[in-house]
Each structure stands twice: as C-alpha cells, then as structure tokens.
N, C-alpha and C positions, 0 to 999 in steps of 0.2 A: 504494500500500500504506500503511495506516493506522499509525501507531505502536505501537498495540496488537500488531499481527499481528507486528511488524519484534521487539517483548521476545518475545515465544510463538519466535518462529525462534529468534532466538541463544540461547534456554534453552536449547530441542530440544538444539542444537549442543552446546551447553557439557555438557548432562548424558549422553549418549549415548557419549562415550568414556567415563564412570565407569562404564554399566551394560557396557561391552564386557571393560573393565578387571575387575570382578566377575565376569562368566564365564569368565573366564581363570583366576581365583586357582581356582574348584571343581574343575579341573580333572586335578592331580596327587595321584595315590592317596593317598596319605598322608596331603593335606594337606585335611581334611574339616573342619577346627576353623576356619582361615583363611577356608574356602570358606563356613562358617555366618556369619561377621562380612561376608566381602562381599556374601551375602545379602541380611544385612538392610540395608546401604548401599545396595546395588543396588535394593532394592525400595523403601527411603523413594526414592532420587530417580527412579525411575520411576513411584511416586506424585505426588511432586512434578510432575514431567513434565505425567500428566494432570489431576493437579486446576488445573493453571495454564493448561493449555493451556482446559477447561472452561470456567472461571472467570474468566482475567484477570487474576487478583491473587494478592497475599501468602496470600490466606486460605487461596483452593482449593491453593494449590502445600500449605501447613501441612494440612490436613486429607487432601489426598489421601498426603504423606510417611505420616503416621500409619498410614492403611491399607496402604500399602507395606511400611513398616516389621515389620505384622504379616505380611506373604505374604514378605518377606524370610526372618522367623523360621521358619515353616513349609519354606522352601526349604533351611534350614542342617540342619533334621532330614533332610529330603528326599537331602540329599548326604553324610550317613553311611552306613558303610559298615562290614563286618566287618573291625575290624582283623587280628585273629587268627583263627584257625583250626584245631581239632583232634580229632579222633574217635579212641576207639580200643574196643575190647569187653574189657566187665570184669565179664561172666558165661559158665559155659557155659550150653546149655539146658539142662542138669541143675541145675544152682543155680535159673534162672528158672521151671522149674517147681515147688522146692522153696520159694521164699521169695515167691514170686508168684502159686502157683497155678492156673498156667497147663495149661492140656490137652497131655496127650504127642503127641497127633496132631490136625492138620487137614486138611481139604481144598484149603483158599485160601489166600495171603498172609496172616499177620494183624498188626498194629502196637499198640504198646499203648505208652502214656508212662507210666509208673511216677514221676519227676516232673520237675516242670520249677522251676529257681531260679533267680534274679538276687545277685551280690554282688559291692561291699559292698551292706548294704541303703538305708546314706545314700551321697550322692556330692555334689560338688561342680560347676556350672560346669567343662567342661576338661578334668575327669576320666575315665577308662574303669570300665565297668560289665561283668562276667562273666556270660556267659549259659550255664544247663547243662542239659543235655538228658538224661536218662536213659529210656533206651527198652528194648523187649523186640519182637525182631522172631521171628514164629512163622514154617516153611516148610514146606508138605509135603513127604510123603518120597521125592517125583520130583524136586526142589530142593536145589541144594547153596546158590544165593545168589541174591538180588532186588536193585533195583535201589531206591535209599531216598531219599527227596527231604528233607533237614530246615533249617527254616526258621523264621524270629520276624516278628511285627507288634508294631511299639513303637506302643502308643494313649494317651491322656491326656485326660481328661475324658469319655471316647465316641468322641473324634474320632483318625481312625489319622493317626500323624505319619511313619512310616515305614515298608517292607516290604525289609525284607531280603532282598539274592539268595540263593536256595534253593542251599545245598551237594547237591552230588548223585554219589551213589557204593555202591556194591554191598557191600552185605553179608548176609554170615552169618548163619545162625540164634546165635540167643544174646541175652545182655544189651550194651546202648553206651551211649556216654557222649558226647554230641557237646558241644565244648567251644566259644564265641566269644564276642570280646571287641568291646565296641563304643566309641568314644570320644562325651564327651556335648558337645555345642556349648557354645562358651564364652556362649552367648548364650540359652542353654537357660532356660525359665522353670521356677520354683520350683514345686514339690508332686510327686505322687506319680503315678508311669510304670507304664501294667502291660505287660509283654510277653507275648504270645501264641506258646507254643510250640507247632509243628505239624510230626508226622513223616509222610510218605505213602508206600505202597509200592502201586503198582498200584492196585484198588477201596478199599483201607485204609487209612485216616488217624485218627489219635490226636491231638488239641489239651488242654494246660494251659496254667494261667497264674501270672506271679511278679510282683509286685511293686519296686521300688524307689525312692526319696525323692531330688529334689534342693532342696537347701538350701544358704546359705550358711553 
C-alpha cells in the first residue's frame, strides 16, 4: 500500500466520527438550530472526505469542504421544523359569507385562503418567524366537518429549502386561522424567504404567499 492511499484511510477515519457526531446533534426536537450548524460541519468534512479522497491533496479536501459546506447549509433548512403550533376558527359562515363573499351553498368541499402572512417581516440568524394562515372552509349541507390538511414550503431564490409536515385535522365550516412558528438556522443566509401557504381538503386546495427578510 502506497503512502498516498495509507493519508486517504486515516482521513476516512478521522472524519467519519464528526459526520456520525452531526447526525446525532439533528436529532432532538427542539434542537433544529444546533442541528443547522452541524450540518454544515458535517457536510464541509464530508466534502473534504471526497474531494481528498479524489484528488490526493490539500486542494480537493478545500474545494470539495466548500461544496459540502453548501449541502451542509441546505441540510440545516432541511431539519426545521414547526416549533409551534395552533389553529382555532375566528369566523362563522355567516361572517364568511358577509365579508368574503362566499356562496350560501355548495355541492363539494371548497377551501379558499383569504390570506397568508409571515412576521416579523425582518428576522435575524437564530431567530423564529410566525406563519398565519387565514382560510374559509365551505361544506355542503350533508357535512357537518372535513378533514383539512394545512401546510408551508419555505423557497429562496426559486429553489424550495424546506416542506413542512402538513398539520392535519377536521374542521368546520367557517373562517380559521392556523397559526406556526418556525425557528430560522443560525446559519441561515441573508435576503429574502417566501413561504408558500397551502390548505387542502379532499379535491380542494387554496395556495398564497408571504414574504420575509433575513438580515443582520
């Protein structure tokens, strides 16, 4: 065995408990902020990994961290998660038809977003961002309640950084108001996030979208 091959082993070695050690921290609920930084650790030295292993040298271990370090970052979005959570209905369908315009009767499920916001609208690295959902769910009149699926995709530049597990739970005709909170990775890069809110009930689904800025 060459000398070459005997540095590429003892890397392997040496970096292999850090990336084991990274997927340990993303793993307690809470702890999604921690779980973003070892992320992106875990992915520079598992770039490092293959670009040395590649390559041979200082350079590919440096170029290939680089790219790691950006699939790192993408993995710290990727292990957010709703911290909070909370719905409640804050119309009857007498109001909803009154301020929304809505038909007194249908024949099928209908969903409708009236809107969707993010706040604050700047946020910092670290910080939690408030997602709200304001919906109008229509039922015919063999229906006392449907089954309601409501859910967010965080995207940024075009590209989706995260899907959120859909809350899912029955409700009533009327107006709601689903409320969650999401924490932003400390590692989060700067500019401006849009979230895609989407409510679905059976054939019926309503999407808007909110904005929000991180900056330092």
């Amino acid at each position: 065995m060459n000398k070459t091959c005997k540095r590429r082993k003892l890397l392997a070695a040496a970096i292999v408990p850090i990336l084991m050690t990274g997927g340990c921290a993303t793993q307690q609920g809470n702890d999604q902020l921690m779980g973003a930084g070892a992320g992106m650790v875990g992915g520079a030295a598992l770039g490092c990994l293959t670009g040395f292993l590649a390559g041979g040298n200082a350079g590919g271990c440096a170029k290939g961290a680089a790219i790691g370090a950006a699939v790192g970052a993408v993995t710290g979005w990727g292990a957010v998660k709703v911290s909070q959570y909370q719905a409640s209905q804050v119309r009857t369908v007498q109001e909803d038809q009154q301020i929304y315009g809505l038909t007194k009767s249908v024949n099928a499920t209908q969903i409708k977003i009236n809107k969707g916001t993010s706040s604050p609208k700047m946020v910092k690295p670290g910080d939690s961002v408030q997602l709200f959902t304001d919906y109008s769910v229509q039922l015919p009149a063999n229906m006392t309640s449907t089954q309601v699926s409501e859910s967010w995709v965080l995207k940024k530049d075009g590209n989706v950084l995260a899907e959120l597990p859909p809350q899912n739970n029955l409700r009533t005709a009327g107006g709601w108001n689903a409320d969650a909170t999401i924490p932003i990775p400390t590692n989060a890069d700067l500019g401006t996030y849009v979230i895609e809110h989407k409510v679905l009930a059976g054939s019926s689904y309503d999407t808007d979208e909110s904005t929000f800025i991180v900056s330092r």
